[in-house]
N, C-alpha and C positions, 0 to 999 in steps of 0.2 A: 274572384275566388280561385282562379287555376293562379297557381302559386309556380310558375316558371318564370321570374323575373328579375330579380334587383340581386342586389351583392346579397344579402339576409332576406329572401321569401319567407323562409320559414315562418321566420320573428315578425312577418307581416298578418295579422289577423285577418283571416280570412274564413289445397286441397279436396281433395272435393272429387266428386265422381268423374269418371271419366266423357260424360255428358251434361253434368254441371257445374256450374259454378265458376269463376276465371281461372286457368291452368297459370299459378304463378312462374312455375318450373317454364313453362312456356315462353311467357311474358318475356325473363330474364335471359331466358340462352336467346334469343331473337335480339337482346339489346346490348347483351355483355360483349360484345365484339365492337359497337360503337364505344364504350366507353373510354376504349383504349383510346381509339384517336380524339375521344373530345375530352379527354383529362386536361389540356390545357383552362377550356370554358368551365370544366368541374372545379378547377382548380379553382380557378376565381370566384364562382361560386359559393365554395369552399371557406372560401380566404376567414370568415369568424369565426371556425372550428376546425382547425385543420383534421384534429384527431377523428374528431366524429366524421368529417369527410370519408375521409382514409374507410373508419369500420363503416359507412354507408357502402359504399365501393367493393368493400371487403364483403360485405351480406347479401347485396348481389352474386356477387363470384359464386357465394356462397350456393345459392339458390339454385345458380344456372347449372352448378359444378355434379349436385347430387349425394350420390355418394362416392363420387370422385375425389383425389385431394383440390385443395384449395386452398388461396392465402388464409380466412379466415381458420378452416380448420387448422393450417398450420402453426397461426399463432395463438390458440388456444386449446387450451384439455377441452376431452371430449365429456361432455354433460352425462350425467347419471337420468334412465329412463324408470321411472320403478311406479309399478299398478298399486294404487289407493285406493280404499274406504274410506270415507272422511264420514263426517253427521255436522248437520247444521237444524239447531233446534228440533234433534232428534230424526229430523229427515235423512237418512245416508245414502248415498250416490257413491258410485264407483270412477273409475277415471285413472287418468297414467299423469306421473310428474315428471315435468322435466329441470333438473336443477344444475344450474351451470359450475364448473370446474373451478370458476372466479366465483367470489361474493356476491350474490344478486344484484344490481342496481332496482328491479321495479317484477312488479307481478303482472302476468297475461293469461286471461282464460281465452284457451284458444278453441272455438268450435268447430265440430266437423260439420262436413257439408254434407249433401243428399249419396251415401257412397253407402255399399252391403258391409265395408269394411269396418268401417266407424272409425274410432281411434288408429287401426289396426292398418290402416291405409297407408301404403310408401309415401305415398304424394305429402299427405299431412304431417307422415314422421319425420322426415326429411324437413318441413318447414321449421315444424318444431323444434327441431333440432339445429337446425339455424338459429331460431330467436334464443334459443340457450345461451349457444355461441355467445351471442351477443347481450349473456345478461341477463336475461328478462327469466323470472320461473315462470315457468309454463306450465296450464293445468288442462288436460284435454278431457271435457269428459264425457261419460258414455251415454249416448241418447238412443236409445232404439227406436224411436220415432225415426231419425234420419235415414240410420242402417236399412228402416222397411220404406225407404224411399217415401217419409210423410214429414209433411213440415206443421208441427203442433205448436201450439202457444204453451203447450204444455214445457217445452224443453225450456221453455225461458226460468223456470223454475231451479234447476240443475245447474245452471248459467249464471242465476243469481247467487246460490248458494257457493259457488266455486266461486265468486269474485272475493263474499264473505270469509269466506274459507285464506285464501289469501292472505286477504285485509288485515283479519284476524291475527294472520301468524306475522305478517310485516306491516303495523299498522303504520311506520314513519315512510313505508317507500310507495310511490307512485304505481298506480295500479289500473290496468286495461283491460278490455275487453275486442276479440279479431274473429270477424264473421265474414265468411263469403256467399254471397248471391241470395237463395231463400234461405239462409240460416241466417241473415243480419236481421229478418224479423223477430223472432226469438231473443234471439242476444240486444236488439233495442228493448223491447220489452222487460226483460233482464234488468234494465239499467232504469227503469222506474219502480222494481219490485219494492216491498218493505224490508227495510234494513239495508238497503242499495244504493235507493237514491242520494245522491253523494257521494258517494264512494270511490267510485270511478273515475279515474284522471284524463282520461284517451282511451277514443274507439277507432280501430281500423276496421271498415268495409270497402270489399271490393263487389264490382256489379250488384250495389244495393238497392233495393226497392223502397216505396215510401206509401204511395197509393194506388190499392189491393185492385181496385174498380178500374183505375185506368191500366193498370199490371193484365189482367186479367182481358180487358178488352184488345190490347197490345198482342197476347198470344194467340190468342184466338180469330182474330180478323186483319191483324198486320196495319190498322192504323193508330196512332198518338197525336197527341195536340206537344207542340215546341212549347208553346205557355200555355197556362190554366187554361184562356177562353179562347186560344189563337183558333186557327182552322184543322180540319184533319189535316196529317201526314202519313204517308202509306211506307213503309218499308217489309218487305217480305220476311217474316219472321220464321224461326227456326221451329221446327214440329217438336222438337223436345220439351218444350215450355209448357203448353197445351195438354201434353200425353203423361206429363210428371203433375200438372194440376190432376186428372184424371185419377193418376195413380194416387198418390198423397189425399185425396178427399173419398175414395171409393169405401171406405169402411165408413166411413159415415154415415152412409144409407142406411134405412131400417132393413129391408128386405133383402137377405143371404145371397139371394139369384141377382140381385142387381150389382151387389159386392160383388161377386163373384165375375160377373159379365164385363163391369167397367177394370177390375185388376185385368182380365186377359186381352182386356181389347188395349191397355195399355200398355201393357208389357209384348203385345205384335206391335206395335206401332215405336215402340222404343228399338225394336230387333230390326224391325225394318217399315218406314217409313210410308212404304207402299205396299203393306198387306194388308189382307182383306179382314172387314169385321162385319158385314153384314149378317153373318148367321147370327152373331151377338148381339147384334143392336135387335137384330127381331125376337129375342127374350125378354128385355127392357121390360120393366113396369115400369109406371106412370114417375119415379121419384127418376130413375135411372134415364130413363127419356128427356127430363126435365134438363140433367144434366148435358147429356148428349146433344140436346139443343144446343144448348151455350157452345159445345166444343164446335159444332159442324158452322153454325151462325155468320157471317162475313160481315156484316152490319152494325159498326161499329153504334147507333145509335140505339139497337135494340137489346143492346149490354146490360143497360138499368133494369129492366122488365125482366129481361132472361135471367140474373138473379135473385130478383124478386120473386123469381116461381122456384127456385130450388127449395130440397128440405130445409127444413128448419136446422138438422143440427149442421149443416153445410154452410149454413147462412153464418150461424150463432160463429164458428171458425171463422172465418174469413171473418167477421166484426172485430172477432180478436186478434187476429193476424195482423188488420190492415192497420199500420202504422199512422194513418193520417186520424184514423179515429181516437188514436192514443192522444193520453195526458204527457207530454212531453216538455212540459214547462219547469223549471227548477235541474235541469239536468245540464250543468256545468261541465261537459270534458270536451277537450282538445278531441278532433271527428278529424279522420283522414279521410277519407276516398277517392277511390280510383275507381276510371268506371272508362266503356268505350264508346266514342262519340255513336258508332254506328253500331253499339250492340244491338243482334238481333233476337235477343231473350228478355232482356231488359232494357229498354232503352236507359239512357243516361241523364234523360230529363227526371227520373225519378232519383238518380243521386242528388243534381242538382237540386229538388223540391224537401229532400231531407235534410241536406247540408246548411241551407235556410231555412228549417222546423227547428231543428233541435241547437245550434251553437251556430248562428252568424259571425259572433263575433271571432270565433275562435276553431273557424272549418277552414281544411285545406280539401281543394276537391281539384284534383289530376284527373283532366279529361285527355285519354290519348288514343293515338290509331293501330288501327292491324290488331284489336286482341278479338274482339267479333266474340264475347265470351268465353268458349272454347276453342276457336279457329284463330290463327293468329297469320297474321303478314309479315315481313320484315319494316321496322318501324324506324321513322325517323331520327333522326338524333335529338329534336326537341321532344321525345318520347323516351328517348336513354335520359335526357336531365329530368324531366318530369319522375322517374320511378326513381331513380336518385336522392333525387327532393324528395319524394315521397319517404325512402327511407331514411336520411336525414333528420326530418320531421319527425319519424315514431321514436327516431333515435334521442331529438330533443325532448320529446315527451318524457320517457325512459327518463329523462336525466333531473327534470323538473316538476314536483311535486304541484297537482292544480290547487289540491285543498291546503288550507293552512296546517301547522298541526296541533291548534289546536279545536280545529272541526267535532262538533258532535256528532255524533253518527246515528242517522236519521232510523 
């Protein structure tokens, strides 16, 4: 399934805070300097779409470049950005469009990630403004769950309706859905909603999760199993992971003072890693404790248990978050992902366990080094062809309608 290989990988069936989620802007200036010297092996690569090669290349530049010039900018008008109201079965959601200077080839709801910005974020507008470049209308829309650093099942509603929304205005063109990190929950979710399933032609996630229970043991104690039943594996994981669950579930509690206790001990521990919260844990009630258990816990075995005693409505979330419990069957799109071998937020064995849930037949999964989620290395060159490929791939999606046209829309 890592799709770095033959003359056509492709055709082989196979934004974000500044503390979450993969820094693409990152990823690409770290790799856009190899590209130069391996354009010969891209080339070849290359060789059954030169075009698309070229704009693959070019969306990198892109990417790395900002809002710097760049080849791509240079050979394209600059996209129209303009804030929407839409309604979908009378539900109306707000959101920004992005519509390219060229004639669309395909539609992208593009989500934000865990960020106070939301839409409003450089990182995001910058990307999206890339995939305009390249065609795609972009619909970003607005989740205030994100902006208050919460990842809700709720946002997949929003998500859905903006694929609809879409759909709706370009029913003959190819249409996707691009989440990074805790927002790929949501946006899968999305892609089972009513009126959705089906609809969807290609989803891009980058450092995506799949299962909540082994996610959640992973931040909190630094062990994973490589397969389902293998043995533990220990990697030190990053304290951001842990202190954003924290954050993102503290309003669930019943009790105000436990709200209140778990946002601040969160929001010290996001500022600085090593400050103190003792005088907060000793306000705790019994639901807030419960939690704090799980967080403080090393014992990867006492996972199941520890959330088995949380609240009820903590629970009832994560049921609905966690993507392994989802009905994921009848869901037909082309799945990119990128994920990093050694991410220390997500491991990558949760890309890998989604990539084969939801489209075996039809997943490309780019595993590569040095992005560490937010921390990045300078990466090999078989990691400049991997994101390459990678975009190649969205690019051929773009280009290739999954559904036939004449699909009923579910």
């Amino acid at each position: 399934m890592d799709a770095v290989g033959s003359c056509c990988p492709h055709q082989t069936p196979a934004g974000c805070d500044r503390r979450s989620g993969i820094r693409i802007d990152r990823i690409v200036r770290a790799s856009a300097a190899l590209l130069l010297w391996a354009a010969p092996l891209l080339t070849a690569v290359g060789a059954c779409s030169p075009s698309r090669s070229l704009e693959a290349v070019r969306i990198l530049g892109d990417i790395e470049a900002g809002h710097r010039p760049s080849a791509l900018k240079a050979a394209t008008p600059r996209p129209d950005r303009t804030f929407i109201r839409f309604a979908v079965d009378g539900r109306q959601h707000d959101a920004d469009l992005y519509v390219p200077g060229e004639p669309a080839k395909a539609g992208l709801v593009l989500v934000p990630g865990l960020t106070p910005r939301g839409r409003d974020d450089a990182r995001l507008v910058d990307f999206a403004m890339t995939l305009s470049r390249a065609r795609f209308k972009v619909l970003v829309p607005d989740l205030p769950g994100m902006r208050a650093l919460q990842v809700t099942a709720l946002d997949a509603g929003p998500i859905a309706d903006g694929a609809r929304y879409l759909d709706e205005g370009s029913p003959t063109q190819p249409l996707g859905i691009a989440a990074v990190s805790f927002a790929v929950g949501p946006a899968v979710i999305a892609l089972t909603g009513p009126g959705v399933r089906g609809r969807v032609d290609f989803f891009l996630g980058i450092g995506a999760y799949w299962d909540l229970e082994a996610l959640i043991t992973y931040i909190t104690t630094g062990w994973f199993r490589e397969e389902p039943t293998g043995p533990w594996t220990y990697r030190p994981p990053k304290a951001y992971g842990k202190w954003i669950f924290v954050r993102s579930n503290a309003s669930r509690l019943d009790d105000p003072r436990d709200q209140a206790a778990l946002t601040e001990i969160a929001s010290r521990k996001l500022d600085d890693k090593d400050a103190p919260i003792e005088d907060l844990v000793a306000t705790l009630g019994p639901d807030g404790l419960a939690v704090y258990a799980l967080i403080a816990n090393r014992d990867p075995d006492r996972v199941p248990s520890l959330l088995a005693s949380l609240p009820a409505r903590l629970r009832e979330e994560i049921a609905k978050l966690d993507l392994k419990r989802s009905d994921l069957t009848d869901v037909p799109v082309v799945l990119i992902l990128i994920h990093d071998r050694q991410d220390r937020i997500i491991p990558a064995q949760q890309s890998e366990a989604l990539a084969a849930a939801i489209a075996p037949a039809n997943a490309h999964l780019y595993l590569v080094d040095g992005l560490d989620h937010a921390q990045i290395e300078q990466p090999g060159v078989a990691d400049a062809v991997a994101l390459y490929d990678a975009a190649w791939t969205l690019l051929q999606a773009r280009d290739q309608r999954l559904r036939p046209a004449s699909d009923e829309r579910k």
